[in-house]
C-alpha positions as CSV (number, residue, x, y, z in Angstrom):
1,X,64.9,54.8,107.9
2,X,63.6,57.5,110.5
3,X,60.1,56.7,111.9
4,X,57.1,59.5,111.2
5,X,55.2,59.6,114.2
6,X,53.6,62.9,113.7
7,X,50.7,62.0,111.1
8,X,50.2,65.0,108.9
9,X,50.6,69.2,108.8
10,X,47.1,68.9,109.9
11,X,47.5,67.3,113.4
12,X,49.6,69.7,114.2
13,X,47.3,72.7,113.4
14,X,44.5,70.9,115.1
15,X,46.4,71.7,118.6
16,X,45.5,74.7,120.6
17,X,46.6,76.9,123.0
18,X,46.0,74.7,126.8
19,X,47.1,71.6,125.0
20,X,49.1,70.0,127.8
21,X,51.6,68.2,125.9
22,X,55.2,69.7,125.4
23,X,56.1,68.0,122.3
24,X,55.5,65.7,119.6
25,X,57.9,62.6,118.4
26,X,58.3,62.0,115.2
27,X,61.2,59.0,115.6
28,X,64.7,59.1,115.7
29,X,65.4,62.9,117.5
30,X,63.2,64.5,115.4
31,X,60.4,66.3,117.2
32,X,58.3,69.1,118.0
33,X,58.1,71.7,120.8
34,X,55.1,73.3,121.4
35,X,54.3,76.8,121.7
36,X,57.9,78.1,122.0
37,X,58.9,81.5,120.7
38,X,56.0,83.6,121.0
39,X,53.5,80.8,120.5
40,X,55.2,79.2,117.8
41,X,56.2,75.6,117.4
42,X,59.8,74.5,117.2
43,X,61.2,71.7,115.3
44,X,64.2,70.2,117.3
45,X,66.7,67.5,116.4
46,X,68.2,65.7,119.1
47,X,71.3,63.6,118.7
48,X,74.4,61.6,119.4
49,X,78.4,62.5,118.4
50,X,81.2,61.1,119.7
51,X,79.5,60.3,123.0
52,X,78.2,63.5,123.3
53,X,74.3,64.8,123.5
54,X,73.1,67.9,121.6
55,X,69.8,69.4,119.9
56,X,69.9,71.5,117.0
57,X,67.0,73.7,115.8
58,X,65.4,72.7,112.2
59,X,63.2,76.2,112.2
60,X,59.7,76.5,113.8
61,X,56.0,75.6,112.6
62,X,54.1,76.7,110.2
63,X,57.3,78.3,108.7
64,X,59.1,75.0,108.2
65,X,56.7,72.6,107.2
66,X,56.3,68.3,108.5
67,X,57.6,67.4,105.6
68,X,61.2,70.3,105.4
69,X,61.9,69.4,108.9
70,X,61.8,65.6,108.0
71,X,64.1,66.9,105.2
72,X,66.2,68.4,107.2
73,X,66.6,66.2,109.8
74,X,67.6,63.5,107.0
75,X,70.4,65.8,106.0
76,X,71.5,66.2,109.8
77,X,70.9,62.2,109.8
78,X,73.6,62.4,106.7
79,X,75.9,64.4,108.3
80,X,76.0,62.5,111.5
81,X,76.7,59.1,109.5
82,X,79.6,60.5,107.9
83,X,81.3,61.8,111.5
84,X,80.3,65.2,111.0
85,X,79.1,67.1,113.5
86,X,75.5,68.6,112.1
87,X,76.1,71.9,114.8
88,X,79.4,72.3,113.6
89,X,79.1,72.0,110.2
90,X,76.0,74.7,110.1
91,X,78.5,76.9,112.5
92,X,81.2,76.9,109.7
93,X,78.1,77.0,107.0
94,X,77.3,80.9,108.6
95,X,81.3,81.9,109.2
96,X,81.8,81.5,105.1
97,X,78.7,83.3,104.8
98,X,79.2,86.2,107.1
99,X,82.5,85.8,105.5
100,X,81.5,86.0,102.1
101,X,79.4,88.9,103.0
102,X,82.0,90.5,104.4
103,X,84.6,90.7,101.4
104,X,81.6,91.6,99.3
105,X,81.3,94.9,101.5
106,X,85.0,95.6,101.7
107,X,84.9,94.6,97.7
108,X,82.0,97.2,96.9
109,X,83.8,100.2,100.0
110,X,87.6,99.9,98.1
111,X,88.6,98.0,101.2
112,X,91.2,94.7,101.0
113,X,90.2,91.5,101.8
114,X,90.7,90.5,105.5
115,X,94.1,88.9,105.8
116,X,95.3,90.5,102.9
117,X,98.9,92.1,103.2
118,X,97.3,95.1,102.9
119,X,94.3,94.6,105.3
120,X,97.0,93.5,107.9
121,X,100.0,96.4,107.5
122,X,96.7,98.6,107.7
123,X,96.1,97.4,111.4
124,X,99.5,96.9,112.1
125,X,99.8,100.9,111.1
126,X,96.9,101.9,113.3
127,X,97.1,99.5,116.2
128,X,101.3,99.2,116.8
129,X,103.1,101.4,114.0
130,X,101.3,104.9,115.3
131,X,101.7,103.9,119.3
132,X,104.8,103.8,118.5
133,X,106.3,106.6,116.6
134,X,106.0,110.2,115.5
135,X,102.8,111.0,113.3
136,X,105.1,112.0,110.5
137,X,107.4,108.8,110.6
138,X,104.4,106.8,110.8
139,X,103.0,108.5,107.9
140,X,106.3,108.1,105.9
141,X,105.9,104.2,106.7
142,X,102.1,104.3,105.1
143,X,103.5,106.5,102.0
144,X,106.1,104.1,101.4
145,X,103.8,100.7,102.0
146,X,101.1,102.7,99.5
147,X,103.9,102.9,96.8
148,X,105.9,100.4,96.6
149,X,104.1,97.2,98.3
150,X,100.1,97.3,97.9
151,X,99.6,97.7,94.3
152,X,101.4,94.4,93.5
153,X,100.6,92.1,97.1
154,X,98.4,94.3,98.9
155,X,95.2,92.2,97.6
156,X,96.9,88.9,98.5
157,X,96.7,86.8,101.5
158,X,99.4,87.4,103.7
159,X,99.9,84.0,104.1
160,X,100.6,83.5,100.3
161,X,103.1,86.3,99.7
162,X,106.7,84.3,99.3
163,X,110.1,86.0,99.7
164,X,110.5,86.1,96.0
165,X,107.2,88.6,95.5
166,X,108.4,90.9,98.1
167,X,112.0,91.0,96.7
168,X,110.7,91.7,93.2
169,X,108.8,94.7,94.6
170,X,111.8,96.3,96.2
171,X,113.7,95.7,93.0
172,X,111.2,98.5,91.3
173,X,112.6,100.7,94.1
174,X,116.4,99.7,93.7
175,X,116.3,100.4,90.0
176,X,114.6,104.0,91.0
177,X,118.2,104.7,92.6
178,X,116.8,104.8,95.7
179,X,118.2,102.0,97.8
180,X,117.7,103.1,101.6
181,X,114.4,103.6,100.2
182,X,114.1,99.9,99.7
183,X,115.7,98.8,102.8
184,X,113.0,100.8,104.7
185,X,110.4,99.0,102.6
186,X,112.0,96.0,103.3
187,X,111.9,97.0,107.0
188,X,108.4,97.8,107.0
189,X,107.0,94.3,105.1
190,X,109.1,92.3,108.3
191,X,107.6,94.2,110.9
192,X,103.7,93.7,109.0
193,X,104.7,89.6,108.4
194,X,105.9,89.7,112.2
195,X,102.3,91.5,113.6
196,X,100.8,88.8,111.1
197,X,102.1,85.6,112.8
198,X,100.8,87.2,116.3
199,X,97.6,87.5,115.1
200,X,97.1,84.4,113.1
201,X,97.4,85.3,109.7
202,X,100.5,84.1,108.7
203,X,103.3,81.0,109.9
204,X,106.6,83.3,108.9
205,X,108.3,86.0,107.9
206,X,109.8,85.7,104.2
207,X,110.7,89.3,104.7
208,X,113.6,88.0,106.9
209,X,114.8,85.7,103.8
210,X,115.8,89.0,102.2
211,X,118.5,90.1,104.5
212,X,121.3,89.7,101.6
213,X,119.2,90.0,98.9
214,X,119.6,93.8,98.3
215,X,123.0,96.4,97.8
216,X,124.5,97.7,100.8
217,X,123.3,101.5,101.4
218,X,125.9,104.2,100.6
219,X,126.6,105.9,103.9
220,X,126.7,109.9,103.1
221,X,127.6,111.9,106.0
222,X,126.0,115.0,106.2
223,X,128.3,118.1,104.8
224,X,130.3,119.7,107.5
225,X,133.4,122.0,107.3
226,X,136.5,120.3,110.4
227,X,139.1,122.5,108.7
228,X,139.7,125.2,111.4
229,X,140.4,127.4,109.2
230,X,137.4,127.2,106.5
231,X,135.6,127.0,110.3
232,X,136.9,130.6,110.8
233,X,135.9,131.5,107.5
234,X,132.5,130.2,107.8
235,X,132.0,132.3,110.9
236,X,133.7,135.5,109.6
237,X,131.1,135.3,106.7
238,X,128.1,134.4,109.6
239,X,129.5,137.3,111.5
240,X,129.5,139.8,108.4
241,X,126.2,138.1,107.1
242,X,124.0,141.2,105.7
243,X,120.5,139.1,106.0
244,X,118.1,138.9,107.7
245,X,118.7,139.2,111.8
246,X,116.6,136.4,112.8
247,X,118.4,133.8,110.3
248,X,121.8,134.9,111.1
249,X,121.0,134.5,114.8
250,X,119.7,131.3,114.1
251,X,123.2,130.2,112.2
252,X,125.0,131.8,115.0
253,X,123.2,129.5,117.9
254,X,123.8,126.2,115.6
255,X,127.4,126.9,115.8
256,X,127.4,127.6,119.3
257,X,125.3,125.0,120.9
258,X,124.9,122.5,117.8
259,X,121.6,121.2,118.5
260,X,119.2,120.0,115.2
261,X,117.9,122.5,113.2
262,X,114.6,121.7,114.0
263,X,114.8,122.4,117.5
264,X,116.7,125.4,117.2
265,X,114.0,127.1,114.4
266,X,111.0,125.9,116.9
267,X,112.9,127.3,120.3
268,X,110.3,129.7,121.9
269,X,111.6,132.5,124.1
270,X,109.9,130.8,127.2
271,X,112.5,128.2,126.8
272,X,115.2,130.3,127.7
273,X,116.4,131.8,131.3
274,X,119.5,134.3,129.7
275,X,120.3,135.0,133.3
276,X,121.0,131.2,133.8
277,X,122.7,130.3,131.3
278,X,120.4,127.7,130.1
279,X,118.1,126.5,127.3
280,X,115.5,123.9,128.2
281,X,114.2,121.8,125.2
282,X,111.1,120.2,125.9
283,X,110.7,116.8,125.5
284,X,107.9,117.1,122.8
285,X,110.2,118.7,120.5
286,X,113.6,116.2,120.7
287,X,114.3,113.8,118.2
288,X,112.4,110.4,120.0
289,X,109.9,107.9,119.3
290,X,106.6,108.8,120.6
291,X,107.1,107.5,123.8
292,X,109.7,109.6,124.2
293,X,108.4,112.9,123.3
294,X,106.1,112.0,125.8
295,X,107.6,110.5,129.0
296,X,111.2,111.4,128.2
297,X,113.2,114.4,130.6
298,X,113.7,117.9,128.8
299,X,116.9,118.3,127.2
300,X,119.2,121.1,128.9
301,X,121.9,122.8,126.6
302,X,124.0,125.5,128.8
303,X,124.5,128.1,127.0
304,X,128.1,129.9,126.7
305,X,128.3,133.6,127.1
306,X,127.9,133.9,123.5
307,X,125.4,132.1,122.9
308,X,123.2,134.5,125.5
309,X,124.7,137.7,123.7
310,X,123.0,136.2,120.2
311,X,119.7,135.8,121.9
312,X,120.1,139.0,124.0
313,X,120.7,140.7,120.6
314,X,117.7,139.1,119.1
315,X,115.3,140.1,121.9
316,X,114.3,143.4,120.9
317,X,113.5,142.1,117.5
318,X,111.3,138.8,118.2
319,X,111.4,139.0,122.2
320,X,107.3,140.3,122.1
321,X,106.1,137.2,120.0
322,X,106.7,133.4,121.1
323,X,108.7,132.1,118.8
324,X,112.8,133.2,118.8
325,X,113.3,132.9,114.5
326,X,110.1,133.8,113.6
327,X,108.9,133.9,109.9
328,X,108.8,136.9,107.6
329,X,105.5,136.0,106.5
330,X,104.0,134.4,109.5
331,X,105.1,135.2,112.9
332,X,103.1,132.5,114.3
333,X,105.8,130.0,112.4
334,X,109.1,129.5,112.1
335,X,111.4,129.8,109.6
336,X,112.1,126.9,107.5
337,X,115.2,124.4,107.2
338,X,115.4,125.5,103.5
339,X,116.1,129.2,104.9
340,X,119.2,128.6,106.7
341,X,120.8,126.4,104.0
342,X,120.2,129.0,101.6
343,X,121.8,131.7,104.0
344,X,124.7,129.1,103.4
345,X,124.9,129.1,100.1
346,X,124.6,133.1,99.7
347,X,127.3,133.2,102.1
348,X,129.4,130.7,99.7
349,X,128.9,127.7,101.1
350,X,127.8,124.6,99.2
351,X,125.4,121.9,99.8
352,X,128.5,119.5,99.4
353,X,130.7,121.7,102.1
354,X,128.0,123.3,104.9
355,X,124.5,122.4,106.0
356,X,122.3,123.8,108.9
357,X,122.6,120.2,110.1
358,X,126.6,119.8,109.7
359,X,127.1,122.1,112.8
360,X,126.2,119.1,114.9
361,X,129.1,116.9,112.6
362,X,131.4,120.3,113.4
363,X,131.5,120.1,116.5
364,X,131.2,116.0,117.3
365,X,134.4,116.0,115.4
366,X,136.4,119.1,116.7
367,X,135.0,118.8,120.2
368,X,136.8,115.7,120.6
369,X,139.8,116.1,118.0
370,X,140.7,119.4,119.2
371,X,140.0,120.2,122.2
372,X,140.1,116.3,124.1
373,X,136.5,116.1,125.2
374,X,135.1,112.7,126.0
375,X,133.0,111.1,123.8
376,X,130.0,110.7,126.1
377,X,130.3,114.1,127.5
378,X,129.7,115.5,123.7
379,X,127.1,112.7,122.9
380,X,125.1,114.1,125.7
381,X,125.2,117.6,124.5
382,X,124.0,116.1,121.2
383,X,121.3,114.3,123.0
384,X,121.9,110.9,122.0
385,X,121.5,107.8,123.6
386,X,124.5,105.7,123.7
387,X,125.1,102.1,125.6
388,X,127.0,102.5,128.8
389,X,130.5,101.0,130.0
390,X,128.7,97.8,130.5
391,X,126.2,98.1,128.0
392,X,123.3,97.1,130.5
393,X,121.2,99.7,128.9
394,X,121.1,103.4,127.6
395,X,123.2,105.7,129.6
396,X,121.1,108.9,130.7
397,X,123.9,110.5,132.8
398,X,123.6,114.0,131.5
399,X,127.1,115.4,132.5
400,X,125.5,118.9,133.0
401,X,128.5,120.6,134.8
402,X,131.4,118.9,132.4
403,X,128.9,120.1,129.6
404,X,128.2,123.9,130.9
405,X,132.5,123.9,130.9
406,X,132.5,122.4,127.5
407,X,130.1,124.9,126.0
408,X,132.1,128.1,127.3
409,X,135.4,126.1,126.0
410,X,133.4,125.3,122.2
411,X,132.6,129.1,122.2
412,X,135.7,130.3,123.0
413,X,137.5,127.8,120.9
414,X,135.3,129.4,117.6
415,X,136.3,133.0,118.8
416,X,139.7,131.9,118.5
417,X,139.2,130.6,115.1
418,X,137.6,133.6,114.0
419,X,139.6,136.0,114.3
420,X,142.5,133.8,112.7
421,X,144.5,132.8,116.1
422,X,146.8,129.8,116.1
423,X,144.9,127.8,118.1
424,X,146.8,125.2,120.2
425,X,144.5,122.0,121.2
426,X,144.1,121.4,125.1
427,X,142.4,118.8,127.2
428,X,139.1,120.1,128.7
429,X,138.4,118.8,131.9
């Protein structure tokens, strides 16, 4: 049983300010230092665990009364004889209460628990996803995790969330039809379980579990015409096409430099020198992960003679503004994917045939089918990254002068077509 040294409350209010003493015992740790804090007095309990020293503080005087520090120090006392550490233990005591108070915040803002699925594939979105990739892929990612994921396991600690939950969950998507859509989901919940077990939160990654667990995705190419001669129609009908200038231009420079339709619609007149010959594609614009747009080199199309007569053509139509295709409605934007499919389509192409997008297809195919080019020669028109001979890493040569020869040949080749030649295929240097 501790010893009580200190006789009463009132032998501790009897001492004043000058009193030379620094403390006062009460047995067994428990004691009191004086005028600490302002003036106060500070109950301290000094002990012994596992061979080490330490003092915790019980509260100070005339807050904590003689008789609750005695209580408390009894309860340290307690602690202490079961091998607890009485530091420790009132360390953990405040983490489950800041805890606590924190999930009752998140609770009362709409917020998920911390080291719930969703409160980590939240961070995982701002602090790696976003670095990472375009705004709008990253946003497709979110969209996807919003729908299909967090209203079933968002609320649940990573930790707890089993292959068998996450596969039900992309089931609802499978039997929507949409099975890439579930792959990508599927994608999404690895990379979250994977930026949980670097942080702590979880020990695996069931997502991986999963790998056979879905159908196969159909491959469907894009529609693109390889026929020569449907080729020659489809540019006889571009040639003849009654629109508007801007989006037969537009359908003219796909099929002559077969770039994406995105960056032909964005091209701005400043990225063209006619005189040269050449097209320069900032990097901002290409097709890349956000590293990409922003360290990677400018893409450089040559253009053929052809293509230069198209935009020469178009100059005294959009050549004041910035943008080459322009909108009808707004200048300041360009026209939209939607408008040169539908130019297609008036011009009696289907969806199923012909897409603004299938001129890349078009040309991939023909390029080397027809006229011999080598693969990585075309690729690099396309601006894709391939693996080289060795497949060390990506191969950046950019093959600009057996591309500038290829692009006169392509143009050439569709003249021939279009005016119904027989065409005989040749091996371009």
């Amino acid at each position: 049983m501790a010893r009580h040294l200190i006789a009463s409350d009132a032998a501790i209010r009897t001492i004043k300010p000058g009193d030379p003493r620094k403390r006062l015992n009460d047995g067994d740790g428990l004691h009191l230092l004086l005028f600490v804090k302002g003036g106060a007095h500070g109950w301290r309990l000094a002990y012994a665990h596992e061979g080490r020293r330490n003092v915790i503080s019980l509260g100070t005087y005339p807050d904590t009364s003689l008789s609750n520090a005695r209580k408390k120090a009894d309860e340290a006392r307690r602690l202490l004889s079961e091998g607890t550490d009485p530091s420790a233990a009132r360390k953990q005591t405040k983490t489950a209460t800041a805890q606590a108070d924190e999930a009752d915040r998140r609770a009362d803002a709409g917020l998920p628990p911390v080291g719930s699925f969703e409160a980590v594939a939240r961070e995982w979105l701002a602090s790696v996803h976003t670095a990472k990739v375009s705004a709008g892929h990253s946003d497709r990612t979110r969209l996807r995790l919003e729908q299909n994921v967090f209203p079933w396991l968002g609320r649940l600690p990573l930790a707890s969330v089993s292959a068998p939950m996450v596969l039900e969950c992309l089931r609802r998507v499978v039997a929507r039809g949409t099975v890439e859509t579930a792959h990508r989901v599927k994608d999404a919940c690895g990379q979250v379980f994977r930026y949980g077990i670097a942080t702590g939160h979880c020990e695996r990654n069931p997502a991986a579990d999963l790998r056979d667990a879905l159908p196969p995705v159909r491959v469907e190419h894009r529609a693109a015409i390889t026929d020569p001669a449907r080729v020659g129609e489809l540019l006889r009908a571009l040639l003849a096409c009654t629109g508007q200038p801007t989006t037969q231009a537009a359908l003219q420079l796909a099929a002559l430099t077969f770039q994406r339709p995105g960056e032909i619609r964005g091209a701005t007149w400043a990225e063209f020198d006619l005189d040269a010959g050449t097209w320069l594609i900032p990097s901002h614009r290409m097709k890349r992960n956000l590293q990409g747009k922003a360290t990677g080199p400018d893409h450089v199309v040559p253009l053929s003679r052809q293509a230069v007569a198209v935009l020469r053509g178009l100059q005294p139509l959009t050549g004041s503004g910035l943008l080459v295709f322009p909108g009808l409605r707004d200048r300041a934007r360009p026209i939209s994917d939607m408008t040169m499919n539908a130019a297609l389509r008036r011009l009696g192409f289907d969806g199923e045939e012909m897409t603004a997008h299938g001129f890349r297809a078009m040309a991939r195919t023909m390029l080397s089918e027809r006229l011999g080019v080598a693969p990585e020669v075309i690729e690099a028109q396309l601006a894709h990254t391939v693996p080289d001979a060795l497949g060390r890493a990506y191969n950046r040569t950019e093959f600009t002068d057996q591309r500038r020869h290829m692009m006169q040949a392509w143009a050439d080749y569709l003249d021939t077509l279009r005016m119904g030649a027989q065409v005989i295929p040749i091996r371009a240097a």
